[in-house]
C-alpha positions as CSV (number, residue, x, y, z in Angstrom):
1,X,234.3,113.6,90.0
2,X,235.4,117.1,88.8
3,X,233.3,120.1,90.4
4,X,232.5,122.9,87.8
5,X,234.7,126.2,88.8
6,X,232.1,129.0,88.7
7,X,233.7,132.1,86.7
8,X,233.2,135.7,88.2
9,X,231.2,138.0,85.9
10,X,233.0,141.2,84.6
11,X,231.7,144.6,83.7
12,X,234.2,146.1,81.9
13,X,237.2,145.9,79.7
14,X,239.7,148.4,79.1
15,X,241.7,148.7,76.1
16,X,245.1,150.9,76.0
17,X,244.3,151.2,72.4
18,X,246.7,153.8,71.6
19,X,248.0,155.5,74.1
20,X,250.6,157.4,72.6
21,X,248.2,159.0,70.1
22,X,246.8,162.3,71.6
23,X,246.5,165.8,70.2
24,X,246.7,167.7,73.7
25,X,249.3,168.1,76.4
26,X,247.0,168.2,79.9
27,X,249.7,169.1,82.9
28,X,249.1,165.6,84.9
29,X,248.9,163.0,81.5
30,X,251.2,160.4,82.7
31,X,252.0,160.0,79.0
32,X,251.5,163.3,77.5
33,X,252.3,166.1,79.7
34,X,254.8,168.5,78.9
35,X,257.2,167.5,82.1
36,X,256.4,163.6,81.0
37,X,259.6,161.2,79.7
38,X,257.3,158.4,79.3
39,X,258.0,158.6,75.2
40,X,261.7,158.5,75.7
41,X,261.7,155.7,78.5
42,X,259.2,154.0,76.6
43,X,261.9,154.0,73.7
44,X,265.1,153.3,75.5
45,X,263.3,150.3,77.1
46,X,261.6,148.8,74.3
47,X,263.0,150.8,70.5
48,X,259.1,151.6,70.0
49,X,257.9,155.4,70.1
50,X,254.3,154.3,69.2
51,X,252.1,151.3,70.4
52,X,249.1,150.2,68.8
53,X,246.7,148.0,69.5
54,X,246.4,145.6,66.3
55,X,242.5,144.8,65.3
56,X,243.2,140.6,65.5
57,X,244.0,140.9,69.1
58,X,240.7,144.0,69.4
59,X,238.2,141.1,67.4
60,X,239.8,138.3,70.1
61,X,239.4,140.5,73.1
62,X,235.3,141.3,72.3
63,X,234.7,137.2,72.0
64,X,236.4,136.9,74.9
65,X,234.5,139.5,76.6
66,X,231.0,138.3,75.0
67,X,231.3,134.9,76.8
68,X,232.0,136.5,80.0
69,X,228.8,139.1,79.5
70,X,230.7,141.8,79.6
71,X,228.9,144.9,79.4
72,X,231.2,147.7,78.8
73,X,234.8,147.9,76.8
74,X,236.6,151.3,77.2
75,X,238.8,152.6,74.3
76,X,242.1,153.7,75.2
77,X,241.6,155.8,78.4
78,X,245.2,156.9,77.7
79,X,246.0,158.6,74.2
80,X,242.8,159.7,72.9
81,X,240.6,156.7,71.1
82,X,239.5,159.2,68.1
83,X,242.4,159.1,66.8
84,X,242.7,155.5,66.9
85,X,242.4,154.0,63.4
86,X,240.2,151.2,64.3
87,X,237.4,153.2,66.5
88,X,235.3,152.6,63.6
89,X,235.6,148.6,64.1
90,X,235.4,149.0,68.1
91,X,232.2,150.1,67.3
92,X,231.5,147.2,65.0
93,X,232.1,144.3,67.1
94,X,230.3,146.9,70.0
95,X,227.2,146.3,68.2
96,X,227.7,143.1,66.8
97,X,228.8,141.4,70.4
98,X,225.7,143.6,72.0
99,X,228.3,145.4,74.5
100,X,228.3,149.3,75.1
101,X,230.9,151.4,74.1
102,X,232.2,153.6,77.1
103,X,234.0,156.0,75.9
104,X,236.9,158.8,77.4
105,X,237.4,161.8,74.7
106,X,239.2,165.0,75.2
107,X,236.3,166.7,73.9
108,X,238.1,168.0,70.6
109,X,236.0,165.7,68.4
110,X,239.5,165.8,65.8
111,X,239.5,164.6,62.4
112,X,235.7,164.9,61.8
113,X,232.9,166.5,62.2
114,X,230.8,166.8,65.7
115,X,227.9,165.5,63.7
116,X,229.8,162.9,62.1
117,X,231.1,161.6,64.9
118,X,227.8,161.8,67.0
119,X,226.2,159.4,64.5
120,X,228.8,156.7,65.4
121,X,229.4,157.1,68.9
122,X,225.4,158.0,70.7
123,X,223.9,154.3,69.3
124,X,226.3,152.3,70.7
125,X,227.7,154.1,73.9
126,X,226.9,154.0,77.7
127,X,228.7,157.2,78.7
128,X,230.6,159.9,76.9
129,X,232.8,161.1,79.6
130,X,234.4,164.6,78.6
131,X,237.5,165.5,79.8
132,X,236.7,169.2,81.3
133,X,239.5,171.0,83.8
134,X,238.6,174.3,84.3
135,X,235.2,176.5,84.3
136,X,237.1,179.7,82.9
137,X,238.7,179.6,79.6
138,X,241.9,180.5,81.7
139,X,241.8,177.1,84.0
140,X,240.8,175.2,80.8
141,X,243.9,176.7,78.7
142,X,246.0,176.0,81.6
143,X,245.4,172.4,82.7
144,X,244.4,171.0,78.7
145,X,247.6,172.1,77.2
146,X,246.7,173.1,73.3
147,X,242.9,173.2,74.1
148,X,240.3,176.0,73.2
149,X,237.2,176.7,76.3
150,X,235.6,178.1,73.7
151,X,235.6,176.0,70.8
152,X,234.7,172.8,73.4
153,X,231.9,174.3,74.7
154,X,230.5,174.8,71.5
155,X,231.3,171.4,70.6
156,X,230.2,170.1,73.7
157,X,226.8,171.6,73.4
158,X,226.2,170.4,69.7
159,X,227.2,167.3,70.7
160,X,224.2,167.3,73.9
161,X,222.1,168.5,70.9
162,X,222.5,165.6,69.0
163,X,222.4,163.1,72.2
164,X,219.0,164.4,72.9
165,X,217.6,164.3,69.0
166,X,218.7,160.5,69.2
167,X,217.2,160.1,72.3
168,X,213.6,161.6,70.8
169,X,213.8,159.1,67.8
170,X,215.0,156.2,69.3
171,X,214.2,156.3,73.1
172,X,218.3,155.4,73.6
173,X,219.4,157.2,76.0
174,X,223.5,158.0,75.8
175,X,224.8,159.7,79.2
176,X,227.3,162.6,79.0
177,X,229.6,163.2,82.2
178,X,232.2,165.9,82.6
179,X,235.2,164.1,84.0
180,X,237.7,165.9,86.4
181,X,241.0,165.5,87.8
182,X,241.2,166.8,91.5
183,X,243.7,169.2,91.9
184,X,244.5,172.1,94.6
185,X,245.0,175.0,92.0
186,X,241.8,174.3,90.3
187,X,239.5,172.9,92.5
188,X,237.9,176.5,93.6
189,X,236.4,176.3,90.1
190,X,234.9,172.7,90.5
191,X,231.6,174.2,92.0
192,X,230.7,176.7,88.5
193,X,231.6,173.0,86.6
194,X,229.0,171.4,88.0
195,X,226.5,174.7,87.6
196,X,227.2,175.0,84.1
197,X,226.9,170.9,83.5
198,X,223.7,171.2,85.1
199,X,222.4,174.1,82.3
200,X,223.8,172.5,78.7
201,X,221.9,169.1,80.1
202,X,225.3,167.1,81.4
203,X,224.2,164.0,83.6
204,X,227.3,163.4,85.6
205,X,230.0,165.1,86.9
206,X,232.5,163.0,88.0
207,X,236.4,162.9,88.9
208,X,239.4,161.5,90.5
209,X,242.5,162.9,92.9
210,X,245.7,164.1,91.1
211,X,248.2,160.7,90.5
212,X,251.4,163.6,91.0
213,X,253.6,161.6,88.8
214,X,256.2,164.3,88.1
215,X,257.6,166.7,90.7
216,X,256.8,169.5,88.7
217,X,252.7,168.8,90.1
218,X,253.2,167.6,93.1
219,X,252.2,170.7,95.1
220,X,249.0,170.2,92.8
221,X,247.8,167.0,95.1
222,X,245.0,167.5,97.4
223,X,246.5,164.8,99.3
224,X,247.4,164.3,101.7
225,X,247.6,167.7,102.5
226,X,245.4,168.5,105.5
227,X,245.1,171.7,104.8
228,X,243.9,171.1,101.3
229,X,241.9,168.6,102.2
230,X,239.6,171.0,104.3
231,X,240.1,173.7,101.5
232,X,238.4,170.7,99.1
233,X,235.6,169.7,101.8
234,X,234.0,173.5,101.7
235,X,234.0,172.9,97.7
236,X,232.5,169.7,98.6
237,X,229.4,171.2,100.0
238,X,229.3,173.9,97.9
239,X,228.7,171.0,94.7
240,X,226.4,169.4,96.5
241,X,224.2,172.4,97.0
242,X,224.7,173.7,93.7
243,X,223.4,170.5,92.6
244,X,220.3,170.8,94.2
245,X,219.5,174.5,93.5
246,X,220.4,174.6,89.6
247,X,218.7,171.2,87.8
248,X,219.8,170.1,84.5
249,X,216.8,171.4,81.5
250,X,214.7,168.5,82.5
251,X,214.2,169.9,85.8
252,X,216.7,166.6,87.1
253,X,220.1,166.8,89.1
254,X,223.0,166.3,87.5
255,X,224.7,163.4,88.9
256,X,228.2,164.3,91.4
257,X,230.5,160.8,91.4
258,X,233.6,160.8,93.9
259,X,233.1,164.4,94.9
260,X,232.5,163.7,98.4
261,X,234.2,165.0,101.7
262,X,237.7,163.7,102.8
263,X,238.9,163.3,106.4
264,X,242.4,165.1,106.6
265,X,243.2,163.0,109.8
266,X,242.8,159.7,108.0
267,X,243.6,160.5,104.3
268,X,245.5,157.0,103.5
269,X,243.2,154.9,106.0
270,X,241.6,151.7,103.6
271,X,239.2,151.4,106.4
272,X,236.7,152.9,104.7
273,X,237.2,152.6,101.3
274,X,237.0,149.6,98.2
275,X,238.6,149.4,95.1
276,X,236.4,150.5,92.3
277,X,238.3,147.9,89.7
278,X,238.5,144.2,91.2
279,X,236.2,142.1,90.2
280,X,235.1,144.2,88.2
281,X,237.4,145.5,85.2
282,X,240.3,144.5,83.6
283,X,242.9,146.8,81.5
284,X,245.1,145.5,78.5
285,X,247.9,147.1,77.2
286,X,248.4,147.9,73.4
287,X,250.9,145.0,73.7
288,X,248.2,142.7,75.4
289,X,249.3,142.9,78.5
290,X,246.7,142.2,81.1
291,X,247.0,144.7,84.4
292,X,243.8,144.6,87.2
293,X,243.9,148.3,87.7
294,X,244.8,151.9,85.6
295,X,247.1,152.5,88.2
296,X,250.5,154.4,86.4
297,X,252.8,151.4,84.5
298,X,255.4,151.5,86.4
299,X,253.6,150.7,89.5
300,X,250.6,148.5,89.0
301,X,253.5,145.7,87.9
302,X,253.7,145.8,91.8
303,X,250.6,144.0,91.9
304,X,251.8,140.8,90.3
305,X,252.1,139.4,86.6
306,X,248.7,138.1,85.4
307,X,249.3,137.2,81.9
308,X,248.9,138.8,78.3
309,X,245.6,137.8,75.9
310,X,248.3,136.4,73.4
311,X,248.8,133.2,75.7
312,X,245.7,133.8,78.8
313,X,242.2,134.1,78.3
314,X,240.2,136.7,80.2
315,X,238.5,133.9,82.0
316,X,241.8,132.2,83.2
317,X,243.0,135.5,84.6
318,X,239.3,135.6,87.0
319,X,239.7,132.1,88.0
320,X,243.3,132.7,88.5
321,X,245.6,132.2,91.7
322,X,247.3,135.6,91.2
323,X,244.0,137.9,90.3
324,X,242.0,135.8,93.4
325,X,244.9,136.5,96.0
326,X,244.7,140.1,94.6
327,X,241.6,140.4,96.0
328,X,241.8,139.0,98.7
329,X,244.6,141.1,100.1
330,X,245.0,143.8,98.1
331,X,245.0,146.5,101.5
332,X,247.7,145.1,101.9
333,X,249.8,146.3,99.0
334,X,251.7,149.5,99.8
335,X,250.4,150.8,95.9
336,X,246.6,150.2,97.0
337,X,247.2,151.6,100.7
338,X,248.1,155.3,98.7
339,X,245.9,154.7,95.7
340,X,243.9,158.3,94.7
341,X,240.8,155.8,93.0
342,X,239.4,154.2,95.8
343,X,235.8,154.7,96.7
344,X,233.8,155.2,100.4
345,X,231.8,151.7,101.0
């Protein structure tokens, strides 16, 4: 008698669509910073300057992901997925396979118009998470290498415009978030962020600590500094509060994720945190390989080798021995015991 293996339901996929495509050089891009070699390495190891993410293996990973009710695929979190040739056909199979569209964008909206692109992307998407590093045009400039304040905000705002028309037509409702990266010389400006999120109508405000993958930013990591970490706490409760006094247009808060107080005594302690990503979401690579976690390439392999989509199915790596024991010991693992994207319980 064989006993039916139950298979483990998954909210997300993530798709390295193009990550070498990008039109902006932010300071802590793994990929596309101006003190990154990840081009060069990326050519001496394997004689390709570009990968892209062919649509045959994009139509097999949304059947995949259909059977397993997945409810979310993420285009390239990486380069930036409006530049990707085949957003259009993400969008597609998105509608066709009845899964939302979460999508990571710069905020320069290239190669078309705001308008344009509004039509495709607010029917079909969860969250528009907006890459925003700086309240002064100064910050902005400095951290979003090749980036205009100005000329985002103004796209930004057209862009809530058009959200809300949708929303009055159609009832849909497509969130907008402002999406951060934690870091000590900007984080003083984190607090006017969330005020002025809160007036154009943003829902979320979210964010993650500084991976320092070049020695050029490392004195940009909040941790584990101590020091920093008590600077980061007073900003803490300064979000919080402005969150509370200055409500978005619909007289609603705007939603703070992962902006929350850090204990500077216990800054690498698991105790009291979870991964955000097992059992939960799984990343592919242009080249189909399939990785648990966004954690930089050159360390999640540290996690274990779980297959590419060319010869595993999305199922096998959920049901399989390497994923399972993953989670089940993944504190563990000296990458997971440091790792900046773990949440409180």
């Amino acid at each position: 008698m064989f006993l039916k293996m139950s298979v483990p339901k998954l909210f997300r996929v993530t798709l390295d669509t193009n990550p070498e495509d990008c039109n902006l050089s932010c300071v802590m891009c793994e990929e596309h910073s101006p003190y990154s070699h990840f081009k060069q390495d990326l050519f001496a190891e394997t004689g390709i300057w570009r990968r892209l993410m062919p649509k045959e293996m994009i139509e097999r990973i949304f059947e995949q992901a259909s059977e397993l009710g997945v409810q979310e695929v993420i285009p390239s979190t990486m380069g930036e997925p409006l530049l990707y040739e085949h957003i259009d056909l993400i969008y597609k199979l998105a509608a066709y396979h009845d899964i939302k569209i979460n999508l990571t964008t710069n905020g320069t909206f290239p190669r078309r118009s705001v308008k344009d692109w509004a039509a495709l992307i607010i029917p079909h998407t969860s969250d528009v998470k907006i890459s925003w590093n700086g309240a002064t045009a100064e910050t902005y400039g400095q951290v979003m290498r090749g980036a205009n304040f100005e000329k985002a905000l103004d796209k930004l705002k057209a862009f809530i415009a058009l959200r809300d028309e949708h929303y009055e037509k159609t009832q849909y409702y497509c969130r907008i978030t402002l999406q951060l990266t934690f870091m000590a010389h900007t984080m003083h400006e984190i607090p006017a962020i969330v005020k002025l999120g809160a007036a154009l109508g943003v829902d979320r405000i979210k964010g993650h600590h500084l991976w320092a993958h070049f020695n050029e930013i490392k004195e940009y990591a909040i941790l584990p500094n101590p020091e920093y970490c008590k600077q980061w706490n007073k900003y803490v409760s300064d979000c919080h509060y402005i969150a509370k006094q200055f409500l978005k247009p619909d007289g609603t808060q705007v939603v703070l994720e992962n902006i929350y107080p850090l204990n500077e005594n216990k800054v690498h302690d698991l105790e009291d945190t979870q991964c955000p990503f097992l059992g939960r979401e799984l990343w592919i690579s242009a080249s189909g390989v399939i990785s648990p976690c966004c954690a930089p390439d050159n360390l999640r392999r540290s996690l274990g080798h779980f297959g590419s989509i060319h010869q595993t199915s999305l199922k096998d790596v959920l049901v399989g021995h390497p994923y399972i024991e993953l989670q089940q010991n993944y504190r563990q693992k000296p990458l997971c015991k440091t790792c900046n994207m773990r949440r409180p319980l």
